[in-house]
N, C-alpha and C positions, 0 to 999 in steps of 0.2 A: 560386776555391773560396769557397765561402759560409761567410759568418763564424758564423753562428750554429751550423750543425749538419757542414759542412764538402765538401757534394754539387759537385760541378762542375756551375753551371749551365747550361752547353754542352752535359751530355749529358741530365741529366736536371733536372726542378723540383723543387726543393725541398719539403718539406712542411709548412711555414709560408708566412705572407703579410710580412714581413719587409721592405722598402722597400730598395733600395741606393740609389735615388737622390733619396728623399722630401726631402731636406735640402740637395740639390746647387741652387744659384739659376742662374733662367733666363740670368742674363746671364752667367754663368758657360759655362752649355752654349754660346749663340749665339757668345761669342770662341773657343774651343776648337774650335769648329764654321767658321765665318767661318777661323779659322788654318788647318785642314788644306783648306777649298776651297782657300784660297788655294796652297798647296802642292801641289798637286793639279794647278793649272793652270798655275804653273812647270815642275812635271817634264813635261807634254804640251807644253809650249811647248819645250822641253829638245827632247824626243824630237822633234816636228817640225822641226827645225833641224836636228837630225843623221841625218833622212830616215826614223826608228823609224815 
């Protein structure tokens, strides 16, 4: 839900220009990013081993 006016923006936009992630730092996104590939290619390595 959006903080400011409270729309789900999944369904629809909002109707301000309101930033959620103006303040989030790029190194910040590339670990969080960098963690779930990495997760990512565990469970396919999981799933090929047990023949999925």
């Amino acid at each position: 839900m959006c903080g400011v006016d409270g729309v789900d923006p999944r369904g629809e936009r909002c109707p301000h220009d309101v930033s959620w992630v103006r303040d989030v730092p790029v190194d910040d996104v590339l670990e969080q990013a960098g963690d779930l590939l990495a997760e990512t290619r565990i469970a396919e390595g999981v799933t090929r081993r047990l023949g999925g």
